[in-house]
C-alpha positions, 0 to 999 in steps of 0.5 A, spaced: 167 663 098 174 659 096 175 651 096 181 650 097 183 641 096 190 639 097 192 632 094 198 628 095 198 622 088 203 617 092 200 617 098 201 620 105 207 617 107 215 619 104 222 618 106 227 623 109 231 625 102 224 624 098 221 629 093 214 630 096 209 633 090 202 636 092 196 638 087 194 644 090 186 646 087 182 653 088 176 653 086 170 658 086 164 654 088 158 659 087 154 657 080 155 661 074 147 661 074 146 664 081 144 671 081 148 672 086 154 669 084 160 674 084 168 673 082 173 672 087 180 674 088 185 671 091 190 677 093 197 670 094 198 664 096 203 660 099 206 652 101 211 650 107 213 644 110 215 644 118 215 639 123 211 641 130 215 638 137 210 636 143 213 634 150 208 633 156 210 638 161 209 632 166 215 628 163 219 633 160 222 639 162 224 643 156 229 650 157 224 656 157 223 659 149 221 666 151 214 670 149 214 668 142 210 672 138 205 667 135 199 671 133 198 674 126 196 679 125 189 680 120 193 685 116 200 682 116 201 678 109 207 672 112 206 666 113 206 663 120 205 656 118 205 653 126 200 659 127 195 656 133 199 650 134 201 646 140 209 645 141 214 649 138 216 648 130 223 645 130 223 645 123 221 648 117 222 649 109 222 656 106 216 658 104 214 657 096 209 661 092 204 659 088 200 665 085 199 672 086 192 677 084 188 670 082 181 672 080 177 666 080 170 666 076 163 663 078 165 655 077 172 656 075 177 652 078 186 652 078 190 647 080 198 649 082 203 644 084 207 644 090 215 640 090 219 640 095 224 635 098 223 633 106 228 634 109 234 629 112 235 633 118 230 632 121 226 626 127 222 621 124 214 622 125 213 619 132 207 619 137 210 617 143 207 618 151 212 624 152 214 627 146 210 627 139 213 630 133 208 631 127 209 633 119 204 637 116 204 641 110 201 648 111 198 652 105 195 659 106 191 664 102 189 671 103 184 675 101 186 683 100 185 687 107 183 679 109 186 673 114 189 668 112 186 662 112 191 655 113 189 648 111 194 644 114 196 637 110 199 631 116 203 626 112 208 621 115 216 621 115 220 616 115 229 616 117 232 611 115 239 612 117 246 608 114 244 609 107 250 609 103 251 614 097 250 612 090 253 608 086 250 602 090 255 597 092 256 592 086 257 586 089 251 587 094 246 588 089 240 582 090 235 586 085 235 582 078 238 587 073 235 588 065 240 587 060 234 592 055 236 599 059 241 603 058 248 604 062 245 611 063 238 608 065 241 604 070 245 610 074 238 614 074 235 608 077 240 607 082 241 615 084 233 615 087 233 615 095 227 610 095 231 605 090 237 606 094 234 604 100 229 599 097 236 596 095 240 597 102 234 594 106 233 588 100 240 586 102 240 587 110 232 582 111 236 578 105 241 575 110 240 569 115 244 568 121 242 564 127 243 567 133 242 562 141 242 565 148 241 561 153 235 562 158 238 560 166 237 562 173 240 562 179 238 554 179 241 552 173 238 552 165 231 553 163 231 553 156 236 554 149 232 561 145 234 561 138 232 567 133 233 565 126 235 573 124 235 580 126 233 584 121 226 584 118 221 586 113 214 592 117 208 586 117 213 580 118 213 575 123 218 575 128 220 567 129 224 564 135 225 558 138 226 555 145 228 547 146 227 546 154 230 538 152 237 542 155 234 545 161 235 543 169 229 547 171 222 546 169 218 551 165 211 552 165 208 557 161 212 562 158 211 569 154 214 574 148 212 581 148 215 586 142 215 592 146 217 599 144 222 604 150 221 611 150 227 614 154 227 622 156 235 624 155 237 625 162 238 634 161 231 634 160 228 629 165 222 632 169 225 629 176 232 624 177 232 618 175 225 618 171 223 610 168 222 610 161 216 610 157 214 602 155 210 600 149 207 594 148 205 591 141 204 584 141 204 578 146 205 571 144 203 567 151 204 559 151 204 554 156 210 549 155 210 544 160 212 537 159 214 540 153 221 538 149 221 545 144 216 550 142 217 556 137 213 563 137 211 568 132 210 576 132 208 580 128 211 587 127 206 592 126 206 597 120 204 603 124 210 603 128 216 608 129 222 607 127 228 607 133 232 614 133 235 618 138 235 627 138 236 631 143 230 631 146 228 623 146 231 616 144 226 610 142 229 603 142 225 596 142 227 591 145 224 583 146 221 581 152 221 574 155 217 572 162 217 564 164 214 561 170 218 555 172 218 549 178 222 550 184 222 542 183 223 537 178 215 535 176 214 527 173 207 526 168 202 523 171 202 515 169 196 512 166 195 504 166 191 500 161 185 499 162 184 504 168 177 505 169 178 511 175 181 518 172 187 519 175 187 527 178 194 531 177 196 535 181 201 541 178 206 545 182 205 547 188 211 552 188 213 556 182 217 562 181 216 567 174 223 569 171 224 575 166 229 576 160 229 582 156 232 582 149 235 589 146 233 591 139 233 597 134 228 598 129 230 601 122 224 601 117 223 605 111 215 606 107 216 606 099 210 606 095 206 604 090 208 597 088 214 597 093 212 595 100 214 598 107 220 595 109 223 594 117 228 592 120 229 589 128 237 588 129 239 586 136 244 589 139 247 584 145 
């Protein structure tokens, strides 16, 4: 018996572009002091990465792949990393060897490591209600005249688009520079894709510009909506305002959502005209009446998918806005001085709820270590 442990130093999570590095065990657990202890020898070994693509046959019509042969053979020495899996394998990276005729002794163990970069063609990691696209890291060893047995290793991938090649632009560096490193020192630092991208998004979360719509119906003007950026950090809060002192119409209770929308591209929708797949992932409800301003706050979870587009399936988010106003002007109930009776108000009796939906994109990118996950939420409209 063989143990075979995979361990990732930085973590689960890497950035399209980045090096992914892998310490890779072999161990053979039988003790030395066992009577039946016997050597083991492992006849090759190998590592890949790919990327396994899952539809749901109810919302997605995918052209027929034809009988592919997925089935190894028990002699057969190539390795078939998406073997067993569900979905097709839309990408995959040559396969590297680690060791060949290794012979492991009671107790002893050896570790190998595996470096590859993720590739910056392919879809970002996504668990969506049509489609599912999923990394992982599949090593296969192999005994002589034996199967292979894989492990598979999932691990999450981030795209981040509009990331400008190196050198950085100067003027738009915001990162403190140090006057001690060497002039070759600081073109290293700048040629990494994770300081590249940490910069790039330093600068676009950095800026500040105010942005107002007004709230109105078919009867006039509910409320004055302001939100005081559009790009933000993964785990921020989202902080808008509304000033109803300038609307027409009374507003009751109003309420934000951040949600996700997972639409089919059009060739591979299972029927015409099929609705997008919404999500939600906050809500922030609050009543407003008599009310001269308001703000709120939603958090931007640090599990989410960026907004991307294949072939196949396009994800946008987007902001959206439910109020519930009075057909008719509603005047607060007067109260005199040294009233003993309790005054009784009655609210609306006619009401109506109005929906607004503002389009945004989401860009996010996860660095590691002391660098924090970073995303970004810009408007569109």
């Amino acid at each position: 018996m063989i143990e075979v442990v995979a361990s990732m130093a930085r973590g689960p999570v890497f950035l399209a572009g980045e090096l992914m590095e892998c310490l890779i065990t072999f161990t053979n657990p039988m003790s030395h002091l066992s009577t039946s202890a016997t050597s083991e020898m492992l006849a090759w070994a190998s590592a890949q990465i790919h990327c396994q693509f899952n539809a749901s046959e109810g919302r997605v019509a995918l052209p027929q792949q034809g009988n592919k042969q997925d089935v190894q053979a028990e002699s057969d020495t190539v390795l078939i990393p998406s073997r067993g899996e569900r979905g097709q394998c839309v990408l995959d990276t040559p396969p590297k060897i680690l060791f060949c005729d290794l012979c492991l002794d009671p107790g002893e163990s050896k570790t190998y490591s595996y470096s590859e970069i993720v590739p910056l063609d392919g879809p970002p990691s996504f668990r969506g209600q049509a489609v599912k696209y999923v990394y992982k890291l599949t090593i296969g060893c192999q005994r002589v005249n034996s199967p292979i047995k894989l492990l598979r290793v999932p691990f999450r991938v981030l795209v981040l688009q509009g990331m400008p090649e190196p050198p950085f632009p100067q003027d738009e560096e915001v990162s403190p520079s140090n006057p001690f490193l060497e002039e070759e020192e600081v073109s290293r630092r700048d040629a990494r894709p994770l300081e590249r991208a940490l910069d790039m998004l330093m600068v676009t979360t950095s800026r500040r510009c105010p942005h107002m719509f007004n709230i109105t119906n078919v009867r006039g003007k509910v409320a004055k909506f302001c939100i005081f950026k559009i790009v933000y950090r993964l785990g921020e809060d989202i902080i808008g305002t509304f000033n109803f002192s300038e609307g027409d119409i009374p507003c009751l209770q109003y309420s934000v959502s951040l949600q996700s929308e997972e639409e089919i591209q059009q060739q591979y929708q299972r029927r015409p005209g099929q609705a997008t797949s919404v999500t939600g992932h906050g809500r922030h409800l609050e009543s407003c009446l008599h009310t001269a301003s308001s703000h709120f706050s939603l958090p931007i979870p640090l599990n989410v998918t960026p907004g991307f587009s294949t072939d196949t399936v396009t994800l946008r988010w987007r902001l959206h806005f439910e109020f519930v106003t009075a057909r008719e002007p509603m005047e607060p109930p007067i109260v005199q001085q040294n009233q003993s009776e309790v005054t009784v108000w009655s609210g609306a009796e006619h009401v109506d709820v109005d929906t607004f939906i503002l389009i945004s994109i989401v860009y996010h990118v996860s660095l590691h270590q002391s660098v924090k996950t970073l995303y970004s939420l810009a408007s569109q409209g």
